[in-house]
C-alpha positions in Angstrom: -25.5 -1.6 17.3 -22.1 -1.2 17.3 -19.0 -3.6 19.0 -18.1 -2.6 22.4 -14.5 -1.5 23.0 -13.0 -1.8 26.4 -9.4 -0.8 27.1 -7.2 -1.8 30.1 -4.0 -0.3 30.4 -1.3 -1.4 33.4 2.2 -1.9 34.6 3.3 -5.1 36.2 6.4 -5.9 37.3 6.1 -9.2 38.8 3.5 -10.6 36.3 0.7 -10.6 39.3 -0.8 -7.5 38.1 -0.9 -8.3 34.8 -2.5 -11.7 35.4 -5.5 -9.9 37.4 -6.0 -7.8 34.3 -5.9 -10.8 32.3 -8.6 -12.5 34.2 -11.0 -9.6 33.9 -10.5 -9.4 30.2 -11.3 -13.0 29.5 -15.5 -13.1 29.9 -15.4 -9.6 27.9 -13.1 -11.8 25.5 -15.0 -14.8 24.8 -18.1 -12.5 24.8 -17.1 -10.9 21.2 -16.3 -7.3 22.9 -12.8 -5.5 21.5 -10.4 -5.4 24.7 -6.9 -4.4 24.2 -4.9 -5.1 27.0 -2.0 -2.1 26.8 1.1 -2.8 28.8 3.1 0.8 30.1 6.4 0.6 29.7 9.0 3.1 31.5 12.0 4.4 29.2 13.9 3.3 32.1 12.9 0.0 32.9 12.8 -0.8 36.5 14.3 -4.1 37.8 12.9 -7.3 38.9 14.1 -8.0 41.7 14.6 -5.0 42.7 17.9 -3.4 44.4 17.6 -2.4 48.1 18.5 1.3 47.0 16.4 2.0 43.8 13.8 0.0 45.3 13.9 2.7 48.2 15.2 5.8 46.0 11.9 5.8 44.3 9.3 6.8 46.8 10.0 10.5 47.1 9.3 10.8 43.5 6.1 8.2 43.4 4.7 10.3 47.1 4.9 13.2 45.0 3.9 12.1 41.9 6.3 12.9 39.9 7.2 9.7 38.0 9.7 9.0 35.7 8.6 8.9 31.9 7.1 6.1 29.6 7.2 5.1 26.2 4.2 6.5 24.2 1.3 3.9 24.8 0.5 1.9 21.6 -3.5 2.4 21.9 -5.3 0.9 19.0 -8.4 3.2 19.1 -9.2 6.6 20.0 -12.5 5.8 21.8 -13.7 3.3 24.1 -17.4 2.4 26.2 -14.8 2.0 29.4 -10.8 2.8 30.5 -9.6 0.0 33.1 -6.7 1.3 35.2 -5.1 -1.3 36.7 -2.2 -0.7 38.7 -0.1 -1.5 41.9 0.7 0.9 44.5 4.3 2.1 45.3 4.6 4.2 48.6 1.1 4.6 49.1 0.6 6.1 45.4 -0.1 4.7 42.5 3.0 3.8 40.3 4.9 5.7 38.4 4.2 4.4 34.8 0.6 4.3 36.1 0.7 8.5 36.9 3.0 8.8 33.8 0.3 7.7 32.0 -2.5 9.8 33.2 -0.5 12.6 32.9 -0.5 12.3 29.6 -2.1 15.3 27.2 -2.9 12.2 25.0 -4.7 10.0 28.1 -6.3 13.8 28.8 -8.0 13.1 25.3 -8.6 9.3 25.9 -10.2 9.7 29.2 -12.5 13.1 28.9 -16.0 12.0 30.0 -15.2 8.4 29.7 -16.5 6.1 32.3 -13.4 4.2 34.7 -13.3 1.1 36.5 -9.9 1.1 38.6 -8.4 -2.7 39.5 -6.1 -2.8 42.4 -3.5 -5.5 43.4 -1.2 -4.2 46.3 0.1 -6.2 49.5 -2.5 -4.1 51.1 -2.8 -0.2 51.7 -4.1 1.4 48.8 -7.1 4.1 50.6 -4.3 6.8 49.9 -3.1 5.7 46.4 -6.3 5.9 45.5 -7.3 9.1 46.7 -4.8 10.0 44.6 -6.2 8.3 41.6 -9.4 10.0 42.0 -7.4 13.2 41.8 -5.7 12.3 38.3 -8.8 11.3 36.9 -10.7 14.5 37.8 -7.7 16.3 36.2 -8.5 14.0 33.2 -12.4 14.4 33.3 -13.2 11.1 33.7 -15.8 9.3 35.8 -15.2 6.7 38.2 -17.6 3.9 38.0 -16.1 0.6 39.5 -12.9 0.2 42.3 -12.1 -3.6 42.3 -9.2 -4.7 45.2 -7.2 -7.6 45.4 -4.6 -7.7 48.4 -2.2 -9.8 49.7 -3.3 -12.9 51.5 -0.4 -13.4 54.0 -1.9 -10.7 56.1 -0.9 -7.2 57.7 2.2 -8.3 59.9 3.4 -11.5 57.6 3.6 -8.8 54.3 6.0 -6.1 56.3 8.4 -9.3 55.8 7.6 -11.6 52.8 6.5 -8.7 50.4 9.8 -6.3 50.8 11.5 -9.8 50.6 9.8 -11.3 47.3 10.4 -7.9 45.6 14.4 -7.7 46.6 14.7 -11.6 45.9 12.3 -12.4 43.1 11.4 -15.2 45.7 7.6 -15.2 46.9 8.4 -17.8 49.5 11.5 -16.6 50.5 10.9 -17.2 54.3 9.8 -20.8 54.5 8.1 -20.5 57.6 5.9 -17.9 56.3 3.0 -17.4 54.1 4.3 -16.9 50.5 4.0 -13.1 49.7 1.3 -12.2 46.7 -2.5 -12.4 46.1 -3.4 -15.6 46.5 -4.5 -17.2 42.9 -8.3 -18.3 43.7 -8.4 -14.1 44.3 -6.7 -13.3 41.1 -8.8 -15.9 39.4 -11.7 -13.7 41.0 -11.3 -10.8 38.4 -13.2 -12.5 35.9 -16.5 -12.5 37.9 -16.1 -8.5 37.7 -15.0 -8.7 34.0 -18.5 -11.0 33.6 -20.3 -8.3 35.0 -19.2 -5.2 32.9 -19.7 -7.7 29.7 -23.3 -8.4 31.1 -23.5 -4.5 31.1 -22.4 -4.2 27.9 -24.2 -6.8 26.2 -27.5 -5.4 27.7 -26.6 -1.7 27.3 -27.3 -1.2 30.7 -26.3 2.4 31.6 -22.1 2.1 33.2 -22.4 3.9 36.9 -21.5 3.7 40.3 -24.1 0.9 40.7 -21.6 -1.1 38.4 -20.1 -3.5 41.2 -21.9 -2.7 43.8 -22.5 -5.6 46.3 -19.7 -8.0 44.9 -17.7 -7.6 47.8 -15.4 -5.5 45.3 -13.1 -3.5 47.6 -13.0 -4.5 51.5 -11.7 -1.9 53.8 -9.4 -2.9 56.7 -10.6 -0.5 59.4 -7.5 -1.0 61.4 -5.5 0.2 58.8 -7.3 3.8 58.0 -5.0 5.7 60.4 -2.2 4.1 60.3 -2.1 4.9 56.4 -2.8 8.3 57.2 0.3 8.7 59.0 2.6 6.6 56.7 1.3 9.0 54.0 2.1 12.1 55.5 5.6 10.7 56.5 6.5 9.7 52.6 5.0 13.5 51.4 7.0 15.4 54.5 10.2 13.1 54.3 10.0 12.7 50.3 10.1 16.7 49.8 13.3 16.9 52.1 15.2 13.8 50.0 14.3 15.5 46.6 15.4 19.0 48.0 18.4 16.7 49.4 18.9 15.5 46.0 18.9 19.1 43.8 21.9 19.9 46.3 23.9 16.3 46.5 23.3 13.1 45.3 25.4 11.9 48.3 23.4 13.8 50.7 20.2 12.2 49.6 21.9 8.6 50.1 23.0 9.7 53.5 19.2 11.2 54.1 17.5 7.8 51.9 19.6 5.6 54.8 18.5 7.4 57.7 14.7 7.5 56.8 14.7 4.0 55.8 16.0 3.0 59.9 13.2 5.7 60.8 11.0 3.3 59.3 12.0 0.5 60.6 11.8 2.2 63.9 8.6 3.5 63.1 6.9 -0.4 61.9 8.2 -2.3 65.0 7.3 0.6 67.3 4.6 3.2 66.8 2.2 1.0 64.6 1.8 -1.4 66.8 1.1 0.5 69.7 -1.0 2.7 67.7 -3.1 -0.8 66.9 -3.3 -1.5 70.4 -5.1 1.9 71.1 -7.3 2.0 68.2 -8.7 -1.5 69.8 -9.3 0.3 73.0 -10.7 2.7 71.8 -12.8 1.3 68.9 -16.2 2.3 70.9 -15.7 5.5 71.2 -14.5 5.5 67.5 -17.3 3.0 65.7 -19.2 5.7 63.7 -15.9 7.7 62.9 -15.0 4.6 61.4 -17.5 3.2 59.6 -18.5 6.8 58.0 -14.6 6.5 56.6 -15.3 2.7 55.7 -18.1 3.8 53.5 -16.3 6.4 51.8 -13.3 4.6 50.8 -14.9 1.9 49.6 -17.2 3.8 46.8 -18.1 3.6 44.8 -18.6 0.0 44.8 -18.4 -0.8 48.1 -17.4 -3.6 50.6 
């Protein structure tokens, strides 16, 4: 029989993601199985903290997915048993090393007909990112097996603050009186009970589907979020074509168009969401079954 290879490429800026990925290597480690751990890296690297402006200027380009470019991946082999994707979302996307990457001719050879397990670690709306995931991995014929989801443990309203706050300052507890911004680190420590069950997988050649994670509580879906996302996704893909097309004409004029949009969102978190809360709670009964028939989807194929 031969040694099981398992590759897990990412991009972490902070260091979060890339402990996550860490923790689901380790049982597959001290099991005996091959897993190289391949870091993207952008030819332009992108700060840490971040500056208000770039921080901002790259969501019409990460909507649209149309990221900036990376270094060639150093990939040790040219076949593995499983891919892991692991990757943070920016704007509702994934980011842009992470679509860089499979946009690759050479991930187009890596990935055909190879089974997938995607690893999530985002403050906490990723149903459209991935959506667009599933996309690039049907353009690179591979099969999605596994969706594992860590999010931010501050909460929904805390994370509008503390996470736009720990990525301009560097500072996860930047407001005192707040919950420090990030996955909490009994969650991140969690990835090794899904990295346990692909080695078990492995180790007893156990046939790698959809049934992979199933009932490990693998990727919880906020219902009161499924809407909202919705809208904030069709706002950076309407308002992210006008700041590129902004952008071909005047660099200027897209600074001028960036600094409206971002007080458009502003307007748009302290107003409209939370009114728009308030009536999906009202009108939750009428919308139970619409909901849970979306719960169910975005939450394959391992489920909640």
């Amino acid at each position: 029989m031969t040694a099981s290879k398992v590759l897990i490429v990412y991009y972490s800026q902070t260091g979060q993601l890339a402990t996550l990925a860490q923790q689901f290597a380790a049982p597959l480690q001290q099991a005996g199985i091959t897993v190289d751990c391949v870091p993207l890296v952008p030819q332009q690297p992108y700060p840490f903290p971040w500056r208000f402006w770039h921080f901002f200027d790259t969501f019409p380009e990460s909507a649209h997915l149309k990221p900036a470019p990376i270094n060639p991946p150093q990939i040790p082999h040219n076949d593995y048993d499983v891919v892991v994707i692991a990757y943070t979302v920016w704007f509702l996307a994934p980011s842009q090393p992470v679509t860089a990457f499979l946009q690759r001719e050479d991930t187009r050879r890596l990935l055909a007909g190879k089974p997938v397990v995607t690893l999530i670690g985002c403050r906490n709306m990723w149903l459209s990112a991935q959506e667009k995931m599933k996309t690039l991995l049907a353009a690179n014929g591979a099969k999605l097996i596994g969706n594992i989801v860590k999010t931010d443990a501050c909460g929904t309203a805390a994370s509008f603050v503390t996470t736009p706050a720990w990525l301009l300052s560097g500072d996860k507890h930047y407001f005192k009186n707040l919950p420090a911004a990030g996955i909490a680190e009994h969650e991140l420590m969690d990835g090794a009970r899904f990295g346990a069950k692909l080695r078990d997988a492995l180790s007893s050649e156990t046939p790698l589907d959809e049934t992979l994670f199933q009932n490990m509580g693998a990727a919880r879906v906020d219902e009161k979020l499924i809407f909202s996302e919705k809208a904030a996704s069709r706002s950076f893909y309407l308002w992210g074509r006008l700041l590129m097309a902004a952008g071909r004409v005047s660099p200027v004029l897209r600074r001028v168009l960036l600094a409206v949009y971002i007080a458009f969102l502003v307007t748009l978190i302290l107003t409209v969401i939370p009114v728009s809360i308030v009536l999906k709670k009202l009108l939750h009964p009428l919308l139970k079954n619409r909901l849970a028939q979306a719960k169910r989807y975005y939450a394959a194929p391992s489920g909640e």
